[in-house]
MARMILUM-23409 format. One record per residue (C-alpha): residue in one letter; x, y, z. Coordinates in steps of 0.25 Angstrom, whole numbers, plus 2048, in hexadecimal, padded with zeros to 3 digits. Last residue first. Example, Ala and Ser with C-alpha at 12.3 -4.5 7.8 and 13.67 -1.06 7.14 Angstrom:
BEGIN
S8377FC81D/A8317EE81F/
This chain:
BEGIN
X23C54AF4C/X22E54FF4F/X22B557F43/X22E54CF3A/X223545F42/X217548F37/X22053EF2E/X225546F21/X21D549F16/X20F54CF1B/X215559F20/X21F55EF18/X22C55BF1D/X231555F10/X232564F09/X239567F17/X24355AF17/X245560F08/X248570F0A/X25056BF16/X259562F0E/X25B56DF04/X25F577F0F/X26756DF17/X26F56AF0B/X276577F05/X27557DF16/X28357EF17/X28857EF08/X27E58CF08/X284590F15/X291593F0F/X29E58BF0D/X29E57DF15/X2AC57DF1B/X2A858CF24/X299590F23/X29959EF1E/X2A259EF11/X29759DF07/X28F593EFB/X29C58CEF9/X2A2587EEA/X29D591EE3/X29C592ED4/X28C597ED5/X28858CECD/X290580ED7/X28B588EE3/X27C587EDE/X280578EDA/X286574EE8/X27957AEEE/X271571EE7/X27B566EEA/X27B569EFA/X26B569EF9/X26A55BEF2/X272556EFC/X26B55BF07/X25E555F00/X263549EFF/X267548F0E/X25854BF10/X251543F07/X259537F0E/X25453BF1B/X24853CF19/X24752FF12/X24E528F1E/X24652FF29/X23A52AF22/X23E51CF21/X241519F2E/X23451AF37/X22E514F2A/X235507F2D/X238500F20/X2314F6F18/X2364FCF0B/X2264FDF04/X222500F14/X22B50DF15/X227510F06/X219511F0B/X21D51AF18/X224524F0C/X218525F04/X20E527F11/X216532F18/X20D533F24/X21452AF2E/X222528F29/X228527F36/X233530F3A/X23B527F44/X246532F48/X253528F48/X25652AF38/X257539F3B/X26753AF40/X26B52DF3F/X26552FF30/X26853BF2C/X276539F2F/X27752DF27/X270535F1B/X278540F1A/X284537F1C/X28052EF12/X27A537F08/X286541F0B/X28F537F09/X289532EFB/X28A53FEF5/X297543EFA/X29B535EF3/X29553BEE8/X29E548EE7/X29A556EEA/X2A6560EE4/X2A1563ED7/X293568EDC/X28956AED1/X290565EC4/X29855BECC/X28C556ED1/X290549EDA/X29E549ED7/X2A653AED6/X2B0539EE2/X2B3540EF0/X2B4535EFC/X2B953DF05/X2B554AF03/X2A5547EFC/X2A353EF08/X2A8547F12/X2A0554F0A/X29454CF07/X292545F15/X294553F1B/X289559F14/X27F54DF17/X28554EF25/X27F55EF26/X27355AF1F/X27154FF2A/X273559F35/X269562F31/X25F557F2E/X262552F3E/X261562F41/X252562F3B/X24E556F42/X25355AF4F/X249568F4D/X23F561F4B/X239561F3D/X22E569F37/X22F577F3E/X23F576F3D/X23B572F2E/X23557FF2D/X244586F2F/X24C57BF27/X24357DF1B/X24558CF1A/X25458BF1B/X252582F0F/X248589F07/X252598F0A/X25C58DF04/X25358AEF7/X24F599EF5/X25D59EEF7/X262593EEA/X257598EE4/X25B5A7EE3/X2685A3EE0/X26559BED5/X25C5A6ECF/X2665B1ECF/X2715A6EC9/X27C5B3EC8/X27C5C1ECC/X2715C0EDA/X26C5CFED9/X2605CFED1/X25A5C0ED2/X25F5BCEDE/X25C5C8EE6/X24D5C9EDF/X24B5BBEE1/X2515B9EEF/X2495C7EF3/X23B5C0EEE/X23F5B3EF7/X23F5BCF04/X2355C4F02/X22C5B6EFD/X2305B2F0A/X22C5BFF11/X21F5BDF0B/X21E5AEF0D/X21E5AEF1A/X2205A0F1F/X22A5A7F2B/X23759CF28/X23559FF18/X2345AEF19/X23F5AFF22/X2455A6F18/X2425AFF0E/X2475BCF14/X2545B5F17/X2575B1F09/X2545C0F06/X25E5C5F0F/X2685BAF08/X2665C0EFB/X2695CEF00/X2745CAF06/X2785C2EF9/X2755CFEF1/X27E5D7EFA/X28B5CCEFC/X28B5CAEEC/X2875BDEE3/X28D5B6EDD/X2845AAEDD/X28B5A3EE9/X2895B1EEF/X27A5B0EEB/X2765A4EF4/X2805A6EFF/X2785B2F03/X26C5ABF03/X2705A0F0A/X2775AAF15/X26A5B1F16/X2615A5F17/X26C5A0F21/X2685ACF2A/X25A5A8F2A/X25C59AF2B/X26359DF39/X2585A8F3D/X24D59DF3A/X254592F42/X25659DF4F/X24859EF4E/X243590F4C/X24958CF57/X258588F5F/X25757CF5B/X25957CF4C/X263588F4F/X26D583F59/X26C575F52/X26E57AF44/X27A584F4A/X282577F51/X280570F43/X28657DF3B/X29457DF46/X29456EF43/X29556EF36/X29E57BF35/X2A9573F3D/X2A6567F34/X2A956FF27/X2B5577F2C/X2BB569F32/X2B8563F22/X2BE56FF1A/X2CA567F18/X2C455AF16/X2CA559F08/X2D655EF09/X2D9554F17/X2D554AF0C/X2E054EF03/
């Protein structure tokens, strides 16, 4: 019985550390190699995107196309080849895409904003923060599927995702969280310009050097989540149960990058400046 459970465990693990290997070459290899990675996941989010909504191969290329289009415009800040982009997604969604035209076409904007957020975060962050955030997305996704597996019980959403249980919940906070923690915990981020949070240091008596990280942290692990349910619920409306076939024991890239899009919309929205400690950048 458990062997049944864990059968697509080796699968999963093997296509874990083959993506981790493929986020170091790239986040190290440059801005360049970076933008042409997003650019081909762009298509394939797109693509994904309309043939979870019944869509055919044609209208999903075309789809995907635009989707590349936008994040080019997004990665260059041109807003006219952007809004070529974003025009194309309207008018391909919304006179080819046979069922949910509107939810398709905002389910490839907010993954095009997902992409487009780990591409200026790379300007934002260093680059060993941004793997650290990769690999705690990663763990909070494994902590919900060991978790969930073993353990099983009461659903979180049945109505949204029948299969995520609470106990998956709760493992993906804490692994999520524990992982981000050995992995962020130790930077030292200082909670110099971000007045609000610095005052709830000194309410709490506790070391500003610490506190940040932890927030951060825990925003992020939440966000992850909160991505892997919204893409649970576009999955759950559109009757299927995986997004795509490419990435053997996860489905398509759309249950690959559910989280890390979300979570990267959200360390991005935080990264403004005046937000975040003015040495974010040099973690």
């Amino acid at each position: 019985m458990a062997a049944g459970r864990f059968h697509d465990l080796p699968l999963r693990l093997l296509a874990a550390f083959v993506l981790i290997l493929i986020f170091i070459a790239v986040i190290y290899s440059g801005s360049v190699a970076l933008a042409i990675v997003l650019l081909v996941a762009s298509f394939f989010l797109g693509f994904e995107a309309v043939t979870m909504s019944a869509g055919d191969f044609y209208v999903a290329s075309a789809f995907g196309g635009a989707a590349a289009v936008t994040i080019v415009g997004l990665i260059l800040w041109n807003g006219y080849v952007g809004a070529l982009g974003i025009g194309l997604l309207g008018f391909i969604a919304l006179t080819f895409v046979p069922l949910r035209k509107a939810s398709t076409m905002v389910f490839g904007l907010y993954g095009l904003s997902g992409l487009a957020a780990i591409y200026l975060l790379t300007s934002g962050i260093s680059k060993t923060l941004l793997l650290e955030l990769v690999l705690v997305a990663i763990a909070t996704d494994t902590g919900a599927y060991l978790s969930g597996r073993i353990i099983g019980g009461p659903k979180l959403v049945p109505k949204i995702s029948p299969s995520k249980t609470w106990a998956g919940f709760l493992g993906a906070l804490v692994i999520g969280f524990g992982t981000g923690f050995l992995l962020l915990g130790n930077h030292g981020m200082t909670l110099e310009g971000v007045g609000w949070a610095q005052d709830l240091a000194t309410i709490f008596t506790l070391d500003a050097r610490v506190v940040f990280p932890v927030w951060a942290i825990g925003v992020f692990v939440i966000a992850v989540i909160s991505g892997d349910l919204l893409v649970s619920y576009y999955k759950r409306v559109c009757s299927v149960k995986d997004s795509g076939k490419s990435i053997p024991g996860h489905g398509g890239l759309w249950d690959r990058f559910d989280g890390l899009c979300f979570g990267a919309i959200v360390v991005f929205l935080i990264s403004v400046p005046g937000w975040v400690p003015e040495n974010l950048s040099a973690v």
